[in-house]
N, C-alpha and C positions, 0 to 999 in steps of 0.2 A: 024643978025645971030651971028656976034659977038660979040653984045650984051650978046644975048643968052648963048654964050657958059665962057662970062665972070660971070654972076649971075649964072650957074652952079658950076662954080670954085668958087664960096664964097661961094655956100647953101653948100656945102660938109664941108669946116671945120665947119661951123657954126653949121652945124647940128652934128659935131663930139663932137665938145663944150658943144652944149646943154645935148648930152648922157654922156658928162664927168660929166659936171654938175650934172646931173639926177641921175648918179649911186653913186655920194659923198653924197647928201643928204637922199639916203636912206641906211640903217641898217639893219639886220634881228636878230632874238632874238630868240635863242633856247630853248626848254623847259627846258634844265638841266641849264638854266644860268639867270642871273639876269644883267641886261642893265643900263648906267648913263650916262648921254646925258652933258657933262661939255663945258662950253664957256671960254675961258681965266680963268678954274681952278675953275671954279663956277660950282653947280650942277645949271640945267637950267633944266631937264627934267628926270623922272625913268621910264625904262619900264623893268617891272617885266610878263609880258604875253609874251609869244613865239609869231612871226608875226615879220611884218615890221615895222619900225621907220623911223622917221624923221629928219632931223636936219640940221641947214646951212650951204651949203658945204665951205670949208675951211675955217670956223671958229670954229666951235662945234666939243668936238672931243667923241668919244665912248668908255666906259671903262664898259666892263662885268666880270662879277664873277660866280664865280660855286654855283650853287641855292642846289647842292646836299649836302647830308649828307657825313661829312669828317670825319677821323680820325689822333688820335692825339696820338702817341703811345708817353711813357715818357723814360727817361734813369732811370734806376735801381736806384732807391731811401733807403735809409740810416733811417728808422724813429725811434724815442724812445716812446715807449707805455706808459702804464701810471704805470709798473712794473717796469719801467728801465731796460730793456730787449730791444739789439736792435734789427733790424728789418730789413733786406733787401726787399724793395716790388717794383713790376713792375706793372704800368699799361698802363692802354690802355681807351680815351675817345674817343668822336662822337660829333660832334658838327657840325652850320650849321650857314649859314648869315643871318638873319630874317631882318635886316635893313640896308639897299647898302649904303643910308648916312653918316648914323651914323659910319658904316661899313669903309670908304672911308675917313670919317675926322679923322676916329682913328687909319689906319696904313698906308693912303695916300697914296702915289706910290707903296708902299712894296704888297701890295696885300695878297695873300694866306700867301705866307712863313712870310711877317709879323706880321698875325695875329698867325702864329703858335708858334714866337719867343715871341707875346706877351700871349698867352694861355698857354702855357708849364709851365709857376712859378706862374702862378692861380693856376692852378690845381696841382700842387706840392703843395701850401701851406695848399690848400683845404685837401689836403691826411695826409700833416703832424699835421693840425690843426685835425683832425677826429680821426686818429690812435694814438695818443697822448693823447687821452681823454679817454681810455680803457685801459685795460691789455691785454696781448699777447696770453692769452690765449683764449679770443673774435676774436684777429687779427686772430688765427689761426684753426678758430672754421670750421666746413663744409660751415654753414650757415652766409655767411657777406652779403646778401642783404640792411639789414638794414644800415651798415658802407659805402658800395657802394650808396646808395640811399641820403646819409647824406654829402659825399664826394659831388655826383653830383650837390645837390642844395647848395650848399657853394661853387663850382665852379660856376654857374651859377648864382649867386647875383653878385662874384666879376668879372664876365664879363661883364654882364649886359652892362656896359660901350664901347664895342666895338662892339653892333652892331649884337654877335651874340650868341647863344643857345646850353649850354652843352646840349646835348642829354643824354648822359648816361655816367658811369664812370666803368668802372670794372678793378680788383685787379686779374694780371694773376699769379702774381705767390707772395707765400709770404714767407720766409725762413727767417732763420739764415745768419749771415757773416760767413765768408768761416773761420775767425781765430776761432772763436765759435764753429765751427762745430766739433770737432772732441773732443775739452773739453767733450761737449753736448754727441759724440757720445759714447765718453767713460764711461760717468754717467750713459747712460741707460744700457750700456754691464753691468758695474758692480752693477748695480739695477738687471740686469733678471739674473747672474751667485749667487748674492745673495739668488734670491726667488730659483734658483734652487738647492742652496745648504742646503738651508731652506729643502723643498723637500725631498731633497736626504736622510736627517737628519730624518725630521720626519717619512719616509719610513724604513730606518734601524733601528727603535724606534720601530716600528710596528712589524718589522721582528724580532727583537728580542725579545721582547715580545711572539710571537707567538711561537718561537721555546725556546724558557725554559717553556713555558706551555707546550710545547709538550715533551720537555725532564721530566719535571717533572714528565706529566703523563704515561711516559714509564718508569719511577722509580718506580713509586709507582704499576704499575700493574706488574712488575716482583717481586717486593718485596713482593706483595700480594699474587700471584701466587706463589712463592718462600716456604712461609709463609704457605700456603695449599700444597704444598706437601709434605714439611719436618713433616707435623702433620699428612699428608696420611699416609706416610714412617714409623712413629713412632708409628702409633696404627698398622700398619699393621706387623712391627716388633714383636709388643708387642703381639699381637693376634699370631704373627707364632710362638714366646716365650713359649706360655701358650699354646700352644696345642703341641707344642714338648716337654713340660715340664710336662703335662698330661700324652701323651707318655708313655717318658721316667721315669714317673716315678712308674708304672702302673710295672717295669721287670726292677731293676738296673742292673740286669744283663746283659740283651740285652744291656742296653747302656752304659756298664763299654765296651762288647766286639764292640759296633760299633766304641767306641773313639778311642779302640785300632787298630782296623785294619784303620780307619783315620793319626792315629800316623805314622801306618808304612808305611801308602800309601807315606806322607810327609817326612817320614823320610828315604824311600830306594827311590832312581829318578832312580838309575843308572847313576847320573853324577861323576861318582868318590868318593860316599861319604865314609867320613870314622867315623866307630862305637867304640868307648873304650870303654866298659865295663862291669860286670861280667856276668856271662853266666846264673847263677842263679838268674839275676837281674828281677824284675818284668815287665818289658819292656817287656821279653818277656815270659811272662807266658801262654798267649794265643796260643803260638808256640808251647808249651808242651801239654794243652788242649784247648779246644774250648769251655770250658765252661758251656757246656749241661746239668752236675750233679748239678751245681750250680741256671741254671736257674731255674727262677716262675713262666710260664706263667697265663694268665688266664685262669682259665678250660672253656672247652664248653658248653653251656648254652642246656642244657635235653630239650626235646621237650616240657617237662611239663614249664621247667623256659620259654620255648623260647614264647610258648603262652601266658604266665602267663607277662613276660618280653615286649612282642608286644601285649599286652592289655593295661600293664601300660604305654607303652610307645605312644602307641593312645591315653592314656586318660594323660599322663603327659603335664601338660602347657610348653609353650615355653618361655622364658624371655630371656630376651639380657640382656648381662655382663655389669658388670659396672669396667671400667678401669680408673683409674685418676693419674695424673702423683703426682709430687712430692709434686705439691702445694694445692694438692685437686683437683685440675680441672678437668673435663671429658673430656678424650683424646677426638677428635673429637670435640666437640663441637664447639669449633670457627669455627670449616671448616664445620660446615653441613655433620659431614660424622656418620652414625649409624652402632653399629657395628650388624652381624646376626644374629638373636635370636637364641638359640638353647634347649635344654631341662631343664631341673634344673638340674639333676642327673649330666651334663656336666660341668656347671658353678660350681661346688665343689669342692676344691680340692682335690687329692688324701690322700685314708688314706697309712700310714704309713706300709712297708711289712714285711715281717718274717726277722727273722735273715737268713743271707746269709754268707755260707761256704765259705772262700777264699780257691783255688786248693793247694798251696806251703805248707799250714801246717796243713788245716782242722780245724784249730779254728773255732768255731762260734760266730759269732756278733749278741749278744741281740736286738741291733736296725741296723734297717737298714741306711747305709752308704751313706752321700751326694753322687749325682751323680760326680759331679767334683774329690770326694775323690777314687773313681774306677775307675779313667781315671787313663793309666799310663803314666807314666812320656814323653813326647815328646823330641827326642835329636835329633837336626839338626846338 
């Protein structure tokens, strides 16, 4: 029995032993990692499949890695294109371990963060050798697939050597330096205040232009119009001329006495005016008679002339006057304006009247006297 209960007391450590044992020699291996089985610093063994592993306990020791896709953002990079234009550019890679060996003899202990200290001036040189081999105006285009794709396999040759795989490389942001900036921003303000001045310019070239055409042609259509009325005015003066001079000259008499009572309409207002002069003056001899013994009308035309008179005068042609000013010209004519037709008999001048008795002394005048010569005298 106490036998027994002594090989109880030893199976129990023994058997603790062997589960101590048991659980140092196995490992497990996640899918997102990549396994290296090293004995005094040696690789001995890789397991890259997720499950359990093997290995001698307390001698082999276990060293895994992240099997996933990383990234590798860069600090704000300084570049010169191939304009001498610099360049401030950020980017951002992806990259992954493809070989844990290789992986493991190239940044040894350091792990992740050493392979990022050793990745970060790959791809730095990769960006500066790329964007150095263009102009800036490529670096700064929509489309840099190609510069990104050019970057990434020249980052990827010069890693090749640790074991692991730029995925990809992209260019997040690409600018100017901050001293540049405002040089730059100045250039383009006084490039777009130029075109708009340009603009502005050729707009009031336009505008002026359009309003001297249009002043122009408001000159020319009042002078024109100007031009047609003053020739209306003047044949139509000329026409009330020639037929108040027809008239008038048809009875000097009548129009020795209309001047005079004109005379005196202008010459007494009633504003105070004052009259000197002789009483027997011809002024007013119209005050003494009115003229009556001296006038000559036309006689009345007998029923026989008045038929005889409205036969000819039905069968008389009508012709329109001919008026021209001083130069020959026919009034009207530039303006398009004709003057009325009217009979012949009309268009003649008057023949010349009897002698006419002045009232004062009864002389008689052999010819008859200009009308202007029987106007009397006008005294304001």
């Amino acid at each position: 029995m106490a036998r027994r209960n002594f090989l109880t007391a030893l199976a129990l450590p023994a058997l603790f032993v062997v589960g101590a044992v048991a659980m140092a020699s196995i490992f497990i291996v996640d899918e997102r990692e990549k396994a290296l089985v090293l004995r005094l610093g040696r690789v001995v063994n890789v397991q890259e499949e997720p499950g359990l592993g093997f290995k001698v306990p307390f001698l082999d020791d276990v060293v895994k890695y992240d099997s996933r896709i990383l990234g590798l953002p860069t600090n704000p990079l300084e570049v010169t294109p191939l304009d001498d234009r610099r360049l401030v550019v950020d980017a951002f890679a992806r990259w992954r371990i493809t070989d844990v060996v290789r992986f493991r003899q190239a940044v040894g202990t350091g792990g992740i963060d050493a392979a990022l200290t050793r990745l970060d001036p790959i791809v730095n040189a990769a960006i500066r050798e790329v964007l150095g081999s263009v102009p800036s105006t490529t670096v700064l285009s929509d489309d840099r697939t190609v510069l990104m794709n050019q970057i990434r396999d020249e980052a990827r040759r010069n890693s090749a050597g640790l074991g692991v795989e730029v995925i990809d490389v992209r260019l997040t942001r690409t600018d100017l330096p901050e001293q540049n900036l405002n040089a730059t921003y100045a250039r383009m303000r006084a490039e777009r205040e130029r075109e708009a001045a340009d603009e502005i310019a050729r707009g009031g070239e336009a505008a002026q232009r359009v309003r001297a055409a249009a002043d122009r042609t408001v000159v020319e259509l009042t002078s024109e119009a100007r031009k047609r009325a003053e020739v209306v005015r003047g044949e139509a003066d000329a026409e009330r001329n020639a037929i108040y001079a027809a008239a008038f000259g048809r009875d000097p008499e009548f129009f020795a006495f209309t001047r005079s009572m004109t005379s005196y309409e202008r010459a007494i207002r009633g504003n105070n005016s004052s009259i000197v002069m002789q009483p027997d003056s011809e002024f007013f001899s119209y005050l003494k008679s009115d003229g009556a013994a001296n006038a000559n009308p036309a006689p009345p035309p007998s029923v026989e002339q008045s038929d005889a008179g409205a036969a000819v005068s039905d069968d008389e042609e009508l012709v329109t006057p001919t008026i021209t000013d001083r130069d020959g010209n026919e009034l009207g004519a530039a303006a398009g304006v004709r003057l009325t037709p009217m009979p012949e008999s009309l268009t003649t001048p008057p023949e010349e009247g009897p002698a006419v008795t002045l009232p004062d002394d009864g002389a008689a005048v052999e010819d008859a006297p200009a009308p202007d010569a029987q106007a009397p005298a006008e005294t304001n």
